[in-house]
C-alpha positions as a printed Julia matrix, in Angstrom:
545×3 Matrix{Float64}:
 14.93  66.79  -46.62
 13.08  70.08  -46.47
 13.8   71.16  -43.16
 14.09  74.25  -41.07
 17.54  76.2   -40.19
 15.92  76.25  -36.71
 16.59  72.91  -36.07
 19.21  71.38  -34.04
 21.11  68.16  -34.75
 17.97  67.88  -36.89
 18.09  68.63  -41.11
 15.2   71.52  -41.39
 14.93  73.79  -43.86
 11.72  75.56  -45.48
 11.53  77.93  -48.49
 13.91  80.99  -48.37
 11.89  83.71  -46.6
  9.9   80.77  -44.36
  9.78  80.3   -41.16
  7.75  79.05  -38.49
  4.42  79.76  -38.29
  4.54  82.06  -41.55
  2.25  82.45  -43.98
  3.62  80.3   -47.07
  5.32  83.14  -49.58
  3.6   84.07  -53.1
  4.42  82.15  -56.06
  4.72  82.91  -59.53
  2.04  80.38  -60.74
 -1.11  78.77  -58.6
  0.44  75.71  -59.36
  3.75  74.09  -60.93
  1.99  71.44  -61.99
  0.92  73.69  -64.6
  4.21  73.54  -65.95
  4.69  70.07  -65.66
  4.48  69.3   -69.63
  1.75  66.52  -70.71
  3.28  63.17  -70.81
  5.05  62.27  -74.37
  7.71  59.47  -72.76
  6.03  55.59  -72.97
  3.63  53.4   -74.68
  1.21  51.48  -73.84
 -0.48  50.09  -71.52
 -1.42  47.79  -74.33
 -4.48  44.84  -73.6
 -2.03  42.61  -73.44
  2.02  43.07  -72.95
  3.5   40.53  -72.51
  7.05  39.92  -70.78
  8.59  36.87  -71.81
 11.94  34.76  -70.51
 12.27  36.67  -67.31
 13.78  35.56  -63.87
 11.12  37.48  -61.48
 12.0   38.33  -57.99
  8.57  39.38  -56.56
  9.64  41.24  -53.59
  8.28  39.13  -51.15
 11.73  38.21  -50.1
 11.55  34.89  -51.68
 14.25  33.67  -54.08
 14.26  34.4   -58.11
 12.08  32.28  -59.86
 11.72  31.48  -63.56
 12.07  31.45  -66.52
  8.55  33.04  -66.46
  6.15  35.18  -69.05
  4.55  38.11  -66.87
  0.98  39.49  -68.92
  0.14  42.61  -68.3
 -3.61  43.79  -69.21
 -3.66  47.39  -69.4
 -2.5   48.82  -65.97
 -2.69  45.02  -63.83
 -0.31  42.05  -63.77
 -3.05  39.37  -65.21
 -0.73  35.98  -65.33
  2.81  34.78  -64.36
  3.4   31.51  -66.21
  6.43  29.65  -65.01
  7.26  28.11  -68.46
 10.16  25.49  -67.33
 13.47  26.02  -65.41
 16.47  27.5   -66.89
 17.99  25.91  -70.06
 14.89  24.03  -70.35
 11.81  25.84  -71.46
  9.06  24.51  -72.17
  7.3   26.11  -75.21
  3.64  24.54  -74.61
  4.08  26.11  -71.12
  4.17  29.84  -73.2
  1.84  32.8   -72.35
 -0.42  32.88  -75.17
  0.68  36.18  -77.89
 -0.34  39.92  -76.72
 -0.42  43.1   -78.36
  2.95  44.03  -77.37
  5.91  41.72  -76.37
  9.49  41.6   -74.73
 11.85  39.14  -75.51
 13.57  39.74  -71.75
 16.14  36.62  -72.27
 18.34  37.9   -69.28
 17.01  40.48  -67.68
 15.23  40.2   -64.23
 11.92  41.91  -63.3
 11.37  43.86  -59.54
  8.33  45.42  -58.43
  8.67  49.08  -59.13
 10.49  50.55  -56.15
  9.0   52.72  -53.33
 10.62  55.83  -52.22
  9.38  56.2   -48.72
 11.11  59.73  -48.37
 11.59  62.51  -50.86
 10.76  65.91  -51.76
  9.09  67.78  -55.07
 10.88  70.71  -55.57
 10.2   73.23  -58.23
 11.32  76.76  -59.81
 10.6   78.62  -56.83
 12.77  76.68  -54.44
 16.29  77.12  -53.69
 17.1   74.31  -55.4
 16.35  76.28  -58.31
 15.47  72.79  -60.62
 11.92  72.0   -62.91
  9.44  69.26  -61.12
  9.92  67.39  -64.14
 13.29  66.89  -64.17
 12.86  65.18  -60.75
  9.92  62.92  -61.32
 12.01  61.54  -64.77
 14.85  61.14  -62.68
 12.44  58.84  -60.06
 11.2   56.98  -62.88
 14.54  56.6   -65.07
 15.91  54.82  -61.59
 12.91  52.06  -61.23
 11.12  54.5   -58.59
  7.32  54.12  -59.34
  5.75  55.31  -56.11
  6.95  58.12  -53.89
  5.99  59.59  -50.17
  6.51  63.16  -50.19
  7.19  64.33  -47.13
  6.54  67.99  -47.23
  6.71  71.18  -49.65
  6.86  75.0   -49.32
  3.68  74.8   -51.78
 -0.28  74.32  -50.6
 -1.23  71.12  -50.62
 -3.21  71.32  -53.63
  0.09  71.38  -55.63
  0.87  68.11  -54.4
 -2.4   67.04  -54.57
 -2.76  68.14  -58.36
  0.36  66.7   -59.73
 -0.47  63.47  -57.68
 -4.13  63.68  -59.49
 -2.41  64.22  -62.92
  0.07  61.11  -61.79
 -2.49  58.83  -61.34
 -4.33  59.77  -64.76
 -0.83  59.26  -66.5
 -1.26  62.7   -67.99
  2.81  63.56  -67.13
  5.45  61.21  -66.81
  5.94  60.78  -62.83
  5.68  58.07  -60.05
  2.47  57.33  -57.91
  2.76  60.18  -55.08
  1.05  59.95  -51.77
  1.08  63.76  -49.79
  2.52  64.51  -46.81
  2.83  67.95  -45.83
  4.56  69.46  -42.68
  2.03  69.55  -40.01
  3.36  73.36  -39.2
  2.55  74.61  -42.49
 -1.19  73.12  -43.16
 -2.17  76.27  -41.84
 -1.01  80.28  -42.2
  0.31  79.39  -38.53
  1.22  77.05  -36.55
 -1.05  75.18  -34.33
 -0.99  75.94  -30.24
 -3.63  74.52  -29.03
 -5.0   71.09  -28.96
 -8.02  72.51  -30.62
 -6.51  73.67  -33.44
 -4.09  70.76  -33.86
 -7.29  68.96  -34.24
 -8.62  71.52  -36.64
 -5.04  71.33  -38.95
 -5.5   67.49  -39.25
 -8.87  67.53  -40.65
 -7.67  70.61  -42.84
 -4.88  68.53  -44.05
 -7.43  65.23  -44.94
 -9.91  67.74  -46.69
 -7.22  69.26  -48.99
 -6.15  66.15  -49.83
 -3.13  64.84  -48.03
 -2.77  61.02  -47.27
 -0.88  61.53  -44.4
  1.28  64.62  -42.39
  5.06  64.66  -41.3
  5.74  66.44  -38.1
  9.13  68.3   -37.97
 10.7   70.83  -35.58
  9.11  72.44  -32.59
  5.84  71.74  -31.67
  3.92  71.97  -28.39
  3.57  68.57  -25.96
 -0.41  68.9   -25.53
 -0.65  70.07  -29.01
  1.33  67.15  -31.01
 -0.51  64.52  -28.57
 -4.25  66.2   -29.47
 -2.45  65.57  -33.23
 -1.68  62.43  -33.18
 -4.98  61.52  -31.21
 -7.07  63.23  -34.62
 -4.96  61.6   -37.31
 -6.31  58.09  -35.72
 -9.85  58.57  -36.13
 -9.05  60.27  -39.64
 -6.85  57.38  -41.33
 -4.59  59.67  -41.57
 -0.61  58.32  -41.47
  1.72  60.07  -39.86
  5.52  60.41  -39.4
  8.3   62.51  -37.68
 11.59  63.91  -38.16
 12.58  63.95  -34.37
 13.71  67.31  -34.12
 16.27  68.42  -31.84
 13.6   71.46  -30.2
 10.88  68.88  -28.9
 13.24  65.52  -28.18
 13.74  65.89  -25.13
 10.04  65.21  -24.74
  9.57  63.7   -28.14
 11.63  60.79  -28.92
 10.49  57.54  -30.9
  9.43  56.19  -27.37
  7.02  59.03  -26.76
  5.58  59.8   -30.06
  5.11  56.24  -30.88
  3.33  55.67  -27.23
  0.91  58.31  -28.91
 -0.09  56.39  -32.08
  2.8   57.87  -34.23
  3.52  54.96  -37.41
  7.3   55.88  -38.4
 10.22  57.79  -37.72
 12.55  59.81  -40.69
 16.39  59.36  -40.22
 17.65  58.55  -36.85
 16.82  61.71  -34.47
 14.78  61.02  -31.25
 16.09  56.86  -31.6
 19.3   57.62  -29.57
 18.01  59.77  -27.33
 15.25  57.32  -26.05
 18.28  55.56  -25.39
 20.35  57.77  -23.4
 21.33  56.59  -19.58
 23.62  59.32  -18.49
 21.83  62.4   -19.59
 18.24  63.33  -20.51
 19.73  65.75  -23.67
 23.12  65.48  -26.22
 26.04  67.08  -24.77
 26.3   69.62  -26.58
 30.05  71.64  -26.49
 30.38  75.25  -24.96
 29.93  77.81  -27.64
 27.76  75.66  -29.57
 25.2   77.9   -32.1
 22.33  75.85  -33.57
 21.78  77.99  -36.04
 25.85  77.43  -37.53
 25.17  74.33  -39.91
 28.31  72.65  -39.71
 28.37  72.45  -36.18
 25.09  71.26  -35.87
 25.95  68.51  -38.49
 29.23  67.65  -36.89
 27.6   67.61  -33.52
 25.15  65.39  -34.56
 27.83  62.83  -35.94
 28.61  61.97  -32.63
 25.27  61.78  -31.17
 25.11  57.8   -31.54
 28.22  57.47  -29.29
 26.51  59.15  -26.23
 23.57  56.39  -25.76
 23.18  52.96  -24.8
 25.78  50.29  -26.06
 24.43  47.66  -28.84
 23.12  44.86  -26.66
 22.7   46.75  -23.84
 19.53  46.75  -21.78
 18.44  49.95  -22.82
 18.99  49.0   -26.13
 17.03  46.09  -25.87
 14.16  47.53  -24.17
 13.72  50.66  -26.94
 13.95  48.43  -29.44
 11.51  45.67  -28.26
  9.39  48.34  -27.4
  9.11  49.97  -31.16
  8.74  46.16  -32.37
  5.72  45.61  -29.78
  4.21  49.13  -31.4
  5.07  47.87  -35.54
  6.8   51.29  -35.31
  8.66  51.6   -39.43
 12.32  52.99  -39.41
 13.07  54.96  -42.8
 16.41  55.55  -42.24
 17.78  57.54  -45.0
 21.25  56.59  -45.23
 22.05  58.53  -48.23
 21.1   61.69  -47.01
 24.32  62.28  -44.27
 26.66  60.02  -46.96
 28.72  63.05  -47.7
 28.94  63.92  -44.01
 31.41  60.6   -43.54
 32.98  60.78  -47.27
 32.37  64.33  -48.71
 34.91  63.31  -51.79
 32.95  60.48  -52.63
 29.74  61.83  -52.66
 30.64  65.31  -54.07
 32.12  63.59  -57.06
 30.16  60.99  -57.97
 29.82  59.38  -61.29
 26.43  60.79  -61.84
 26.88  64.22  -60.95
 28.58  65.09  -64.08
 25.74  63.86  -67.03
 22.48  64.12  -64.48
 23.16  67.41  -62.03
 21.45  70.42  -63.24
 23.97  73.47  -62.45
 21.49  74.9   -60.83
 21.25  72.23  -58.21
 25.42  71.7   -58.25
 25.26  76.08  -56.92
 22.77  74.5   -53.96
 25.38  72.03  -52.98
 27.88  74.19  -52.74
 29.53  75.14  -49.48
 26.78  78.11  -48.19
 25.9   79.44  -44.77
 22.65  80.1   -46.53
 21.53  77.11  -48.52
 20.2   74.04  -46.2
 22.63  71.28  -45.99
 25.69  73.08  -47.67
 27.73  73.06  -44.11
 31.31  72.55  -45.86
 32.87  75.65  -44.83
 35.73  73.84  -43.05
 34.42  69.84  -42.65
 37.01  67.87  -41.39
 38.81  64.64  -41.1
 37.72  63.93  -37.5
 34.25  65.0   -38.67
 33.99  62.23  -40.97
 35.82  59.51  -38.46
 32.98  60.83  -35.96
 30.01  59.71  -38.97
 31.58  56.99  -39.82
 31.23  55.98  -36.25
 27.85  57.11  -36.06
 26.84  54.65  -39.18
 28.4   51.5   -37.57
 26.15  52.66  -34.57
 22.6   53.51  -36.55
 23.07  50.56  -39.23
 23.52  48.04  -36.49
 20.08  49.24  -34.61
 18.12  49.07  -38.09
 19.71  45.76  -39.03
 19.04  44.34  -35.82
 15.31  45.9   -36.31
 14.79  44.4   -39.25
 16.25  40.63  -38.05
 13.57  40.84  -35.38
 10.9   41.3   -37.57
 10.99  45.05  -37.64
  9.5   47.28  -41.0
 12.19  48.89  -42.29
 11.75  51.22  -45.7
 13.82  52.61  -48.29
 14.15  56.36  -48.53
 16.65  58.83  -49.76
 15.62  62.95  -48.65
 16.96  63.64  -51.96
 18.27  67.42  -53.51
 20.24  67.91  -50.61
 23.93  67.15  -49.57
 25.1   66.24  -53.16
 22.34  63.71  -52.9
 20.69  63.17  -56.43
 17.26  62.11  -56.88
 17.11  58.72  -58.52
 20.66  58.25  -57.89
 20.18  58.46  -53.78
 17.39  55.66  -53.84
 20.09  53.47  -55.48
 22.77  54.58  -52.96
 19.95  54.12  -50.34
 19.61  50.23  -50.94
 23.58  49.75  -51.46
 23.69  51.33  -47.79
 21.09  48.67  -46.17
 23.31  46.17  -47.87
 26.01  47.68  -45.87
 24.42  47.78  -42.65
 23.78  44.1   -42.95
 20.98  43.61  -45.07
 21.19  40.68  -47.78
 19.78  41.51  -51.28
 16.99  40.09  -51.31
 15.88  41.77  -47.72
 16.88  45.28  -49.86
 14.77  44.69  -52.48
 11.89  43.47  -49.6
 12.51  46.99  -47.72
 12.59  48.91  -51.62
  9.17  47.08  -52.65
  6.64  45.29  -50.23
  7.62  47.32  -46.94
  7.41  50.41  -48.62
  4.13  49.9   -49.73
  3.41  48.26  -46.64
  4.44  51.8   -45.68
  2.42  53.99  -47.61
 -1.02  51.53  -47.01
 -1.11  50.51  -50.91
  0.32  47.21  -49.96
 -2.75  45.13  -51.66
 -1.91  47.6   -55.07
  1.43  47.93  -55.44
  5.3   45.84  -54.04
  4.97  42.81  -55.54
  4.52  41.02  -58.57
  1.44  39.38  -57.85
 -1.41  38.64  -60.4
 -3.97  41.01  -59.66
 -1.48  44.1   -58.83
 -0.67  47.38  -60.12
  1.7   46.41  -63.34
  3.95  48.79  -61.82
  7.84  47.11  -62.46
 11.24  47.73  -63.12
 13.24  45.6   -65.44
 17.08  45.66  -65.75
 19.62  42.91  -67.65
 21.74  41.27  -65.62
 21.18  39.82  -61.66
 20.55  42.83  -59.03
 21.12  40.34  -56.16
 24.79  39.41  -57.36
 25.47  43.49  -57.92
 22.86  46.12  -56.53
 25.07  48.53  -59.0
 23.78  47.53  -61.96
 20.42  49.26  -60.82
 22.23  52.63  -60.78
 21.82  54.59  -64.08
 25.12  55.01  -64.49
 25.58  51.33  -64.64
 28.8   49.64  -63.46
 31.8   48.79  -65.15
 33.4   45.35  -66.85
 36.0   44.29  -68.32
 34.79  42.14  -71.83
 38.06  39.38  -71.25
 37.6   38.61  -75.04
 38.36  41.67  -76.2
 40.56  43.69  -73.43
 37.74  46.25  -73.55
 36.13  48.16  -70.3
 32.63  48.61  -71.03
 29.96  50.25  -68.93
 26.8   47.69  -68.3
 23.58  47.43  -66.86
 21.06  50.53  -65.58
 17.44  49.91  -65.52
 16.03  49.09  -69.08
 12.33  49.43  -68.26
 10.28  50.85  -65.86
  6.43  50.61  -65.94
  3.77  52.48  -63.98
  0.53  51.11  -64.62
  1.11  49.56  -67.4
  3.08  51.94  -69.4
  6.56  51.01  -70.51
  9.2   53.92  -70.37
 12.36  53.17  -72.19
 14.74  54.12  -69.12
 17.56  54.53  -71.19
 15.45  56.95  -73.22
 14.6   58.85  -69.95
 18.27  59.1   -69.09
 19.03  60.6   -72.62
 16.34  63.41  -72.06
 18.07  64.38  -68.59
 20.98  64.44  -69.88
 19.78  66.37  -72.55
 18.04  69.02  -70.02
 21.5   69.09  -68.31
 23.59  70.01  -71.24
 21.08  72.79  -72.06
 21.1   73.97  -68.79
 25.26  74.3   -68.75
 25.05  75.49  -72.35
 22.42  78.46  -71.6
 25.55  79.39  -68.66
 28.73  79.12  -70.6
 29.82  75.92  -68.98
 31.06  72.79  -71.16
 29.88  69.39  -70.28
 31.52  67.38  -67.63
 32.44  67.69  -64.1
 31.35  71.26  -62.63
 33.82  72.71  -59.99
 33.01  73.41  -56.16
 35.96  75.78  -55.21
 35.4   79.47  -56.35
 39.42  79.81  -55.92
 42.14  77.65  -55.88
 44.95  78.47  -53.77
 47.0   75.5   -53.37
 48.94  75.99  -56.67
């Protein structure tokens, strides 16, 4: 959710000192990847792992199958052996032994999930938080491949911590580069020539695709899209609030674009009183809370559910295999800022450093709670029935539909927010199993890698995630907080479940080891500030004593 100030209704914000069209500022180092310590966390990949007992769902969207032994052969999935049904295993059925083994009696194994919308921040940004703390916090929540969608750094930071990535050199997900199509270059394209030129720039350095975010010239966006064709390259777009009057989902995606961020420019192809949002007199862009409250009540100004307009925008975007990545998580707050601003994570896995970003700020992106309101939240809560019942109905008709959380924004926590992010689908309509589709095989669908990685599949990256218990009964026990139970035999309330293993190519990472470290890093972090462990406050003072 890097986005620009600039915006309107739309979430923009680039590094402090940035703005459009400006050369990106100096750093400190030529690259934080640099600083992104060699890899210590895993083992493996071994010949021959082998994962035995395990109830598999293999992302596909069919049902859990097994018992079966999963062998893994250095970074691929070589055999799934169904060895009986449950309570009745067959032991001549058996994977033969391997270097390494699980005994995974009770546990279920997912294809590692796919993050379809994030953001690597570093030192340097606002955020104020180490790279690494944010790709262990990916992997310690089952995320094994991740679509960045733009940075304040050159795309050969991305590209160099995606090359050191895929040689398992630090401990991170798979990471395909997207950066903001105004920042390839010192300045902002404004011509159709020089959109052209950007694009190749953008494949040359190294980036698999480019996200297109606030203003940007009609001629100049088309000439864009137009280039990224003939290159491969993918593209996307946050809708922003200066170009949608021109540039909704219906235009863009006329013009070749593959997939849309969040919701902006979907409601607006849908308006049938009015071209642009009513905006109220005295409205100032630039003042964050009213542009976030304002754009709580954007869904209520378009076409009814059902409607014809309705139906003709979406059969349209279905006709084009245009992907929604919604991003519930990201405006979560904006309907229930108590929930969100205390949640159960914040207190062992928030860095202070990030809680100080979150805070209420007229200068820190997303921080608009300077006097958010009960009718502000009744307004997003309305705005979610709205949006959720578009992408469910999307997704019925045979619609992609990914999983993404914009995380390090809006007391959303990476990791954490990809969790919240499938718990919100299930929400909007979605059944389990058509979460864990969305988290897995459409993401990589997605991101082109669809014949790698999203499903367990012989022949496939060995990238997985495996956690005890049944995700599809309770999508909680994913989180890495776990969830809570109540052990009848003993009158005790116990915390269960979070993700016991996640492996990227083959490697096994002890996610409860991973979640130690962060908490670790955490605890250091509030130590090195004077501040005990535990729940950090928001308020600077209290006055309602």
């Amino acid at each position: 959710m890097r986005k620009l100030l600039l915006s309107a209704a739309a979430l923009v914000a680039l590094a402090p000192g940035m703005a459009p069209g400006r050369a990106q500022p100096a750093r400190t180092a030529p690259f934080a990847a640099n600083a992104i310590p060699r890899r210590s966390e895993g083992i493996g990949p071994f010949a021959r792992t082998v994962l035995r007992n395990v109830t598999m769902i293999d992302g596909t969207g069919a049902p859990p199958q097994g018992p079966v032994d999963i062998v893994l052969a250095g970074d691929h999935i070589a055999e799934i052996r169904t060895i009986g049904a449950p309570g009745a295993i067959n032991p001549r059925a058996r994977a033969a032994s391997g270097d390494h083994e699980l005994d995974l009696t009770g546990y279920y194994v997912l294809p590692g999930f796919v993050d379809a919308h994030t953001h690597l921040h570093d030192m340097d940004d606002a955020q104020h938080v180490p790279s690494d703390y944010i790709l262990k916090l990916w992997l310690a929540n089952g995320v094994t491949s991740v679509r960045e969608l733009g940075s304040s750094r050159p795309i050969e930071w991305l590209a160099d911590i995606k090359a050191r990535s895929a040689r398992n050199e630090i401990a991170a997900p798979r990471i395909d580069v997207y950066p903001f199509f105004t920042s390839i270059q010192k300045s902002p394209p404004n011509t159709p020539e020089e959109a052209r030129i950007a694009m190749r720039e953008a494949k040359r350095r190294g980036a698999d695709g480019v996200k297109f975010i606030n203003y940007v010239p009609e001629d100049v966006l088309w000439a864009a899209l137009d280039e990224a064709g003939k290159l491969g390259l993918h593209t996307t777009m946050h809708h922003s609030q200066q170009s949608v009057a021109w540039a909704n989902v219906l235009t863009t995606s006329a013009h070749g674009m593959q997939s849309m961020e969040h919701w902006y420019g979907l409601p607006e192809a849908m308006f049938t009183d009015k071209t642009v949002q009513s905006w109220p007199g005295g409205f100032i862009n630039n003042d964050e809370q009213m542009r976030f409250g304002e754009s709580g009540r954007l869904w209520a100004q378009t076409a009814a559910p059902g409607s014809r307009k309705w139906e003709e925008v979406m059969q349209t975007l279905l006709d084009r295999g245009f992907a929604l990545d919604p991003t519930f998580t990201a405006y979560l707050t904006s309907r229930d800022f108590m929930r969100m601003s205390r949640a159960t994570w914040h207190d062992d896995y928030t860095m202070p450093e990030l809680w100080d970003y979150y805070r209420p700020s007229r200068v820190n992106h997303g921080s608009y709670w300077y006097d958010w309101s009960t009718e502000d939240e009744v307004a997003w809560k309305q705005n979610y029935r709205l949006w959720m019942q578009f992408v469910n109905e999307y997704k019925n008709r045979g619609g992609m539909v990914t999983v993404g959380s914009d995380s390090g924004y809006i007391y959303n926590l990476y990791g954490f927010g990809y969790i919240q992010e499938m718990e919100l689908l299930r929400e909007a309509g979605f059944s389990p199993l058509e979460v864990i589709h969305a988290a897995t095989q459409q993401g990589a669908r997605l991101l082109g890698h669809e014949d790698q990685i999203g499903t367990v599949r012989v022949g496939r990256k060995a990238d997985l995630v495996v956690v005890k218990g049944n995700p599809l009964a309770n999508l909680k026990i994913l989180f890495g907080t776990g969830t809570l139970h109540l052990d009848d035999a003993t009158g005790q309330v116990e915390r269960v479940g979070g993700i016991a293993w996640t492996i990227k190519d083959g490697i096994l990472y002890d996610a409860r080891a991973l979640r130690e470290e962060l908490r670790q890093m955490v605890l250091k972090s509030k130590a090195a500030r004077g501040m005990p462990a535990g729940p950090m406050p928001i308020e600077s003072v209290d006055t309602t004593h």
